[in-house]
C-alpha positions as CSV (number, residue, x, y, z in Angstrom):
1,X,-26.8,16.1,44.5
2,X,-26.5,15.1,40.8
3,X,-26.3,12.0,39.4
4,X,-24.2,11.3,36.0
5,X,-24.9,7.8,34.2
6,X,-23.5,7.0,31.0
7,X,-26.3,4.8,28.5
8,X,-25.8,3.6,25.1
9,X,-28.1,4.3,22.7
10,X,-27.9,1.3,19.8
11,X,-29.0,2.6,15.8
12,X,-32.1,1.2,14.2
13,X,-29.6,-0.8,11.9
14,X,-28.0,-3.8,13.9
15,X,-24.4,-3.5,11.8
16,X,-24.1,-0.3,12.7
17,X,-22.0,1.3,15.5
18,X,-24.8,3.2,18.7
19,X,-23.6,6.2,20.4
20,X,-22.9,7.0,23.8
21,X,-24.0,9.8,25.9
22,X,-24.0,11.0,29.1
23,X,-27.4,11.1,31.4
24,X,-27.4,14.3,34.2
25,X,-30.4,13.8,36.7
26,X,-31.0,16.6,39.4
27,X,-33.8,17.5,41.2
28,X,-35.8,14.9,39.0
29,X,-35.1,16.9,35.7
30,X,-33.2,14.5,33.2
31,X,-30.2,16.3,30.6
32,X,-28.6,14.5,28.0
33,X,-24.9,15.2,26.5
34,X,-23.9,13.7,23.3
35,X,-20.4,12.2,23.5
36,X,-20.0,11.3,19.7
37,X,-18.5,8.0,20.9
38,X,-19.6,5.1,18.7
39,X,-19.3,1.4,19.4
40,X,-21.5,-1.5,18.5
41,X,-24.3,-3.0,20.8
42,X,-22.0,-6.2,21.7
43,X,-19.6,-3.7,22.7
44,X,-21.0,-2.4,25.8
45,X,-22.0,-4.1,29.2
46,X,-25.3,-2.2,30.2
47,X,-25.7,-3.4,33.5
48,X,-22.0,-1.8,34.6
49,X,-22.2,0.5,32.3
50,X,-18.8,-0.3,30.8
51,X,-17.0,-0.7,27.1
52,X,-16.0,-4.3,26.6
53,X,-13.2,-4.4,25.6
54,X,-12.8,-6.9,22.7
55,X,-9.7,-8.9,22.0
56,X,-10.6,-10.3,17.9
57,X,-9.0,-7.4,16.1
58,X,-5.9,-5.0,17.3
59,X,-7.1,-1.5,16.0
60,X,-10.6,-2.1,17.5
61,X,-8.8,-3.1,20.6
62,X,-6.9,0.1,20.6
63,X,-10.0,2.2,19.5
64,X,-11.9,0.8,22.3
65,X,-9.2,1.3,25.1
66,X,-9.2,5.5,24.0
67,X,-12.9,5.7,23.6
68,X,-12.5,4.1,27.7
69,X,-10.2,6.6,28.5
70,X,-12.2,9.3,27.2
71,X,-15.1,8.3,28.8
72,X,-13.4,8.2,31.7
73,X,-11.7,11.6,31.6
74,X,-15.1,13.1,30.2
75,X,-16.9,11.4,33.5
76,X,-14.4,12.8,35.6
77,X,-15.1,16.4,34.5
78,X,-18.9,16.2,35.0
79,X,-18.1,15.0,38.4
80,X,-15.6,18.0,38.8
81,X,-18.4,20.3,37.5
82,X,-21.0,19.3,40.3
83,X,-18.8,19.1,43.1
84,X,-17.8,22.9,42.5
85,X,-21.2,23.8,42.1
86,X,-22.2,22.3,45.3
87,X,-19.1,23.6,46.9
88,X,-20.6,27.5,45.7
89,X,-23.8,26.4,47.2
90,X,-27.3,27.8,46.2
91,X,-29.1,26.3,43.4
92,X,-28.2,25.1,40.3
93,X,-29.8,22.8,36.9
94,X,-28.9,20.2,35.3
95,X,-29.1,22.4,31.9
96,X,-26.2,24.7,34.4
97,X,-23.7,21.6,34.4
98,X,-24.7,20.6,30.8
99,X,-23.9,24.2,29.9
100,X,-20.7,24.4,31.7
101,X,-19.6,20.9,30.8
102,X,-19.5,22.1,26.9
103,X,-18.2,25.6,27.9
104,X,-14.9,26.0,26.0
105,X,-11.3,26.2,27.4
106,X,-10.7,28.9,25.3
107,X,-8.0,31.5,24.9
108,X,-9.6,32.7,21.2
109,X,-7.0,31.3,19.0
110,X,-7.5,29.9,16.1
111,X,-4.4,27.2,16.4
112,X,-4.7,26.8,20.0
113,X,-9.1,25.2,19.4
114,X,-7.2,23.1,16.7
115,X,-5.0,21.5,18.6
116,X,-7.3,20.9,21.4
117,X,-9.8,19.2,19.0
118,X,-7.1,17.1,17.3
119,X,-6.4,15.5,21.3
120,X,-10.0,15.0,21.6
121,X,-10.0,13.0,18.3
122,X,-7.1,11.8,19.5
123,X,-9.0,10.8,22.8
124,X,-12.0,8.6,21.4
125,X,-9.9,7.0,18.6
126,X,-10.1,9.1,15.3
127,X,-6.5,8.8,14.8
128,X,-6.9,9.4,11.1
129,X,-8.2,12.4,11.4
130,X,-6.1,13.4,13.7
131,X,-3.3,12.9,12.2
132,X,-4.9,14.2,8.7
133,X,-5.5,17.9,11.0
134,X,-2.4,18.0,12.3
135,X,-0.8,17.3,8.7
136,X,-2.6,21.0,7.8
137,X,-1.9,23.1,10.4
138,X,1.5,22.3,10.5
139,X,1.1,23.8,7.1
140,X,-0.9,26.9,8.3
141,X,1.6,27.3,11.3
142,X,4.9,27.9,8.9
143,X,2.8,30.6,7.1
144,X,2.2,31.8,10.2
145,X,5.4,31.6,11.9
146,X,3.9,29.8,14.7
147,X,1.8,32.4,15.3
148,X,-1.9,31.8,16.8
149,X,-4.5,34.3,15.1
150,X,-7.4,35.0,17.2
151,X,-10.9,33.1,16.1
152,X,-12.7,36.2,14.6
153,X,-9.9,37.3,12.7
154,X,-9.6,33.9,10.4
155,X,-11.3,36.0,8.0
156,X,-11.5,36.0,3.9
157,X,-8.0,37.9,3.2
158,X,-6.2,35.4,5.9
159,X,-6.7,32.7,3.4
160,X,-6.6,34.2,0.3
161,X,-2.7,35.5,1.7
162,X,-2.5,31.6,2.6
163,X,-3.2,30.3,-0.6
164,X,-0.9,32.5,-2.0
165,X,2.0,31.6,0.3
166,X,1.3,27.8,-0.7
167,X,1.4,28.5,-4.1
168,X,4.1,30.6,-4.1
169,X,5.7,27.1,-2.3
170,X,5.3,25.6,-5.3
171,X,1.8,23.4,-3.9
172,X,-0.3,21.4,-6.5
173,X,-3.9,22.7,-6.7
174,X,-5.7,19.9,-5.6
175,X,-3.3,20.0,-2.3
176,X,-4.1,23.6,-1.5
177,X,-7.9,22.5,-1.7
178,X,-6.8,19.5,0.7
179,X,-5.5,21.9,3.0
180,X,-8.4,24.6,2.6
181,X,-11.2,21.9,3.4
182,X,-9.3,20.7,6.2
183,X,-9.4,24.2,7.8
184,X,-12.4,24.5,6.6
185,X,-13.6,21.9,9.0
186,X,-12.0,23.1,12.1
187,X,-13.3,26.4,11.7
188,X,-16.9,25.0,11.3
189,X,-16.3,23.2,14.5
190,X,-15.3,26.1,16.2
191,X,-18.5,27.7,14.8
192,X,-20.4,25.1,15.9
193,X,-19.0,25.3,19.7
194,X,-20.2,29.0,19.2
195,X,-17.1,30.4,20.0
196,X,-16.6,32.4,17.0
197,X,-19.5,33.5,14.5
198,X,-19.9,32.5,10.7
199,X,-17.5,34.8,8.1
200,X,-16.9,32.5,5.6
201,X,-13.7,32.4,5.5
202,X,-12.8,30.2,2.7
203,X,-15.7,30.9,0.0
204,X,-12.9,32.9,-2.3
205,X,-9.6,30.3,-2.1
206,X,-9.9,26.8,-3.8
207,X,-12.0,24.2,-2.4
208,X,-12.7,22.0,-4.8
209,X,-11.3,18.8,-7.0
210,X,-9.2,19.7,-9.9
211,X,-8.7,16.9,-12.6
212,X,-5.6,14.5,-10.8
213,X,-2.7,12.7,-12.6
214,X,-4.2,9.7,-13.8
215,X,-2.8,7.2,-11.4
216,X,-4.0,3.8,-12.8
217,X,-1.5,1.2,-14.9
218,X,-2.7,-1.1,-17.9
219,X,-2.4,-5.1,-17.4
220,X,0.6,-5.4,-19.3
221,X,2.7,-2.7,-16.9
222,X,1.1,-4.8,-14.3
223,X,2.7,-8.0,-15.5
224,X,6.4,-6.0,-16.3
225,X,6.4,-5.4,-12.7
226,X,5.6,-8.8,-11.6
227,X,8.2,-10.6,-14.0
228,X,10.9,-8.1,-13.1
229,X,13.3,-9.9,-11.9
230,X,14.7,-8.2,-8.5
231,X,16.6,-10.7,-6.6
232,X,19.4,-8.6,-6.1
233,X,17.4,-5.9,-4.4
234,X,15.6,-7.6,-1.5
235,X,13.8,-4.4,-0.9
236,X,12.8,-3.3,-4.2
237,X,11.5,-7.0,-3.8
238,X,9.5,-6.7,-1.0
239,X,7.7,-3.1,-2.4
240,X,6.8,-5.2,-5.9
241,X,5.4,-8.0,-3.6
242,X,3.1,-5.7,-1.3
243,X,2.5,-3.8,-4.7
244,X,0.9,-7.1,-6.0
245,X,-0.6,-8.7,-3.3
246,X,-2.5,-5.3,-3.4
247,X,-3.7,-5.8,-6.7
248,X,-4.4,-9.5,-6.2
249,X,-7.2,-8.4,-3.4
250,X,-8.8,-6.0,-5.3
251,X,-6.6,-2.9,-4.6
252,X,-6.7,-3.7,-0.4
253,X,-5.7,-0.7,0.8
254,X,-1.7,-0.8,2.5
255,X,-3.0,0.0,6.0
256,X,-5.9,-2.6,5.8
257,X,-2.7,-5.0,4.6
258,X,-0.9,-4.1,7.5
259,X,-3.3,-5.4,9.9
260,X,-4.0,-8.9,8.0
261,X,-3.8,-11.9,10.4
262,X,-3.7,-15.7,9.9
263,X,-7.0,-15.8,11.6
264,X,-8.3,-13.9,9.0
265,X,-8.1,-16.4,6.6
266,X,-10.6,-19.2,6.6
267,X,-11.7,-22.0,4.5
268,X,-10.0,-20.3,1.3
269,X,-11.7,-17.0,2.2
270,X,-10.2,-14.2,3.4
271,X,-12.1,-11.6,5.6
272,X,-11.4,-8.1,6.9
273,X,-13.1,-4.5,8.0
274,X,-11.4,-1.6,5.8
275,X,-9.6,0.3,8.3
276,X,-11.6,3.5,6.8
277,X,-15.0,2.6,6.6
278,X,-15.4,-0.6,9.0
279,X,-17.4,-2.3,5.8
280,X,-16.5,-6.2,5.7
281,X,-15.6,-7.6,2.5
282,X,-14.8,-11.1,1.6
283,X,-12.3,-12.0,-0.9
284,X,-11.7,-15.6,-2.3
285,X,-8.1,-17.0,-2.0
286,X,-6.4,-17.5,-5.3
287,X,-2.8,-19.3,-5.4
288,X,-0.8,-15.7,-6.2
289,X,-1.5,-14.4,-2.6
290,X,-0.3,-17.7,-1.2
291,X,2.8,-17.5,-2.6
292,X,3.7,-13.9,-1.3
293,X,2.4,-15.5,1.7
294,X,4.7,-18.3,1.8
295,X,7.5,-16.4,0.7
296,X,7.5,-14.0,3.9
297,X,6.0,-16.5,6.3
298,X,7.2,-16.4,10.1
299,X,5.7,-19.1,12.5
300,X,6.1,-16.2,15.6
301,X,4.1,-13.4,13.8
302,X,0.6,-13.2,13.6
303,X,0.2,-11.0,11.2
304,X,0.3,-12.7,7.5
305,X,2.2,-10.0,5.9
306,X,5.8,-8.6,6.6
307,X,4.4,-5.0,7.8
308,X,3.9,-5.5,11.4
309,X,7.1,-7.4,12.8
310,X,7.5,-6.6,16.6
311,X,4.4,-6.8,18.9
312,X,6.4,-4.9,21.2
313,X,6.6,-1.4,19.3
314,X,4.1,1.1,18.3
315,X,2.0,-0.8,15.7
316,X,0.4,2.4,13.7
317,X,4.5,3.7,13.8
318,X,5.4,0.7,11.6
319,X,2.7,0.5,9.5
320,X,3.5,4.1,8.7
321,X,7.2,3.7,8.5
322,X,6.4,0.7,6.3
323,X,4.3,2.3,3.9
324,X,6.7,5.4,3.2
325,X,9.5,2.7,2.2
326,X,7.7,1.1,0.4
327,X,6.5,4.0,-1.6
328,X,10.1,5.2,-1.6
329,X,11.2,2.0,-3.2
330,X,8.0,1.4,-6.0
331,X,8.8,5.3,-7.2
332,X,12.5,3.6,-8.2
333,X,10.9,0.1,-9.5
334,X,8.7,2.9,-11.3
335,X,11.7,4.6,-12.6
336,X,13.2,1.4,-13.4
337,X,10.5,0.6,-16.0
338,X,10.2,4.3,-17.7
339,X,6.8,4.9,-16.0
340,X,5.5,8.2,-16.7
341,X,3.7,8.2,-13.5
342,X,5.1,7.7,-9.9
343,X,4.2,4.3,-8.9
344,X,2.6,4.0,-5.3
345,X,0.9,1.6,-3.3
346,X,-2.5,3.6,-4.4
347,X,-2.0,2.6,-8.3
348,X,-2.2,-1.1,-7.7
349,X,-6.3,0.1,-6.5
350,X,-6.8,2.5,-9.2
351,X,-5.6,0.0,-12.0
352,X,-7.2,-3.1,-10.6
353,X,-10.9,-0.8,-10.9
354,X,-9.9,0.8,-13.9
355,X,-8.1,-3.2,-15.7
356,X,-11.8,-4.7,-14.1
357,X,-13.6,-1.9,-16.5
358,X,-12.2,-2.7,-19.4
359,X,-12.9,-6.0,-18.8
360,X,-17.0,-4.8,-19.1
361,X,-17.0,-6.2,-15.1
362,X,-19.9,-3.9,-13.5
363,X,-19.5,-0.6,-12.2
364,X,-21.8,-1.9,-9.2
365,X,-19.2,-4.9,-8.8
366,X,-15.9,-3.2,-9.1
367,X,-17.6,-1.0,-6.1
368,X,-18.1,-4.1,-3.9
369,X,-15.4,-5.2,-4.7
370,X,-13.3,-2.1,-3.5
371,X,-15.7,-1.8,-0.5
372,X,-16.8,1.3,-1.6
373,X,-19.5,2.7,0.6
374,X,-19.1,6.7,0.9
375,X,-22.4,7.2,-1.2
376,X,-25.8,5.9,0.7
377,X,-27.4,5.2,-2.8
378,X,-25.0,3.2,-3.8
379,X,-24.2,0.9,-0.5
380,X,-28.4,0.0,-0.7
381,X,-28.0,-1.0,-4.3
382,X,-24.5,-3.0,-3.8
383,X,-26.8,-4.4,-0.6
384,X,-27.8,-7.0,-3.3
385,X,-25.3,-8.4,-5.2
386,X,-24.0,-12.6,-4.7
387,X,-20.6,-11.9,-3.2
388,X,-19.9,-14.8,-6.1
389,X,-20.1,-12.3,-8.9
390,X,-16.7,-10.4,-7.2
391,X,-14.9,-13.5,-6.6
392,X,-15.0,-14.2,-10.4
393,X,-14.5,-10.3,-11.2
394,X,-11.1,-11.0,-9.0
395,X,-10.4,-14.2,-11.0
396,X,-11.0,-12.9,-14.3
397,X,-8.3,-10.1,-13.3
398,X,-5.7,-12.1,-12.3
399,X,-6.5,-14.7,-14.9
400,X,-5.1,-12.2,-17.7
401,X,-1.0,-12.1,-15.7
């Protein structure tokens, strides 16, 4: 009989997340299957073989609990796998149940792999991505009328037809690219999983990165929005205060705002993992994000800001419903002032980088400071700079309201 054991392997790099995978042993020949489920070393109880489940911060809590489940449901299959194949009789591998474990529940439609895939990303935590997958093929659904469209026929002329329809819909260019990458990606997974073979599908519709709509303020349409004077509208009030506590912490990001908690702040330093890299950053308290603080406090909520209210509802569902009001509300405050741009939560990030350079603050600093870490060059040359040198980049900003 089989034997299934699941081991973590920990990276080379002690701050970074190990993986998981699965160990088959049969007949003294030894399998692996790679799960894709990351979690750091102090995560994971070798001796049971179990995630711990850590209580410090709320979305790893919740990203822990799924990558359990998954686990578990993924355990549950292999176990399902070598029970049948005993049940048959005869002999079988361990490369057999590897083979069938990753053998694909597949009725050859292109829509139908996509939504599997978004449940397994939806199954070991990658809720953005999730969410981002089912944003675009709700998209390619309505050109298709719902229709699926068998894996071999997603073909060249599909997508050039598509990008027609979404133009044609009156979609921006840089969108349409959005939407071809994103397809783009499911299809190459699909590829991957061997279930279709490589066409090339999208190498003649838009893929890249046209020039956007500049989306960055200067300091003095920074300071007309904090003086305006809102206190008949408490919840154009509340937008400009996110907007600006934003901008005070270095363009935090709303979601990363969302999740803030007292605990969080410490000694006059404030401390949090950006929700879409998991990089640290450290920003030094100045008296402006007190005073939003104050203004909105509430001795029963942990959180420090306004965003998350009830502990008993769907946490993600009000950040999200939070962040479209606000939007909705800084496109009027916007309005308001005769901006030629549509104010969102995303300019008070754009303009504190773009205020910072004008300044002659450091390229390399203003990326710290923004916790930018997509490109491996420059997160071992930001590996060096005195976190003091962004903590006065942050003061000289908010030093010119």
């Amino acid at each position: 009989m089989a034997t299934v054991k699941v081991k973590f392997r920990a990276s080379s790099n002690s701050d970074k997340e190990g993986t998981l995978y699965f160990q088959i042993i049969h007949n003294r020949i030894t399998r692996q299957i790679h799960t894709g489920y990351k979690l750091f070393q102090y995560e994971w109880e070798t001796e049971q073989s179990e995630i711990i489940l850590s209580g410090s911060d709320t979305l790893r809590h919740d990203y822990l609990i799924s990558l359990k489940e998954a686990l578990a449901a993924d355990t549950l299959k292999l176990k399902g796998i070598i029970a049948k194949l005993e049940k048959v009789g005869g002999t079988y591998t361990a490369e057999k149940i590897v083979e069938q474990f990753h053998a694909p529940e597949n009725d050859g439609g292109f829509i139908s792999f996509a939504l599997r895939l978004i449940d397994q990303l939806k199954q070991i935590g990658k809720i953005r991505t999730a969410d981002t997958y089912t944003t675009v093929l709700n998209s390619f659904k309505r050109f298709r009328n719902k229709l699926d469209v068998l894996l071999e026929d997603v073909v060249s002329n599909l997508m050039i037809e598509y990008e027609s329809w979404l133009k044609e819909n009156g979609i921006c260019k840089n969108t349409i690219s959005f939407y071809m990458r994103n397809l783009r990606a499911i299809y190459n997974q699909a590829v991957e999983k061997e279930l279709v073979t490589q066409r090339f599908p999208f190498k003649h519709v838009y893929t890249g990165i046209d020039k956007t709509v500049k989306r960055a303020v200067p300091i003095k349409v920074i300071k007309q929005i904090k003086e305006l004077d809102l206190t008949l509208f408490p919840m154009l009030d509340y937008a400009r205060d996110l907007f600006m506590f934003s901008f005070y912490t270095r363009g935090m990001s709303f979601i990363d705002m969302a999740y803030l908690k007292e605990k969080d702040l410490q000694n006059g330093i404030l401390s949090y993992r950006r929700h879409k890299t998991n990089q640290q950053l450290f920003i030094k308290w100045e008296r402006p994000m007190q005073t939003i603080i104050d203004k909105y406090y509430t001795a029963d909520n942990p959180y420090l800001l306004p965003i998350i209210k009830d502990m008993n509802i769907d946490k993600r569902r009000q950040y999200k419903n939070a962040a479209h009001l606000v939007n909705n509300k800084l496109k009027k405050i916007g309005e308001l002032l005769g901006l030629n741009i549509s104010l969102t939560s995303y300019v008070a990030r754009h303009s504190w980088a773009s205020i910072a350079k004008s300044k002659n603050i450091s390229i390399s600093t203003i990326s710290e400071a923004m916790g930018h870490d997509s490109e491996t060059t420059t997160r071992i040359y930001l590996a060096s700079l005195d976190t003091s040198s962004v903590d006065k980049a942050n003061s000289i900003v908010l030093n010119l309201l």
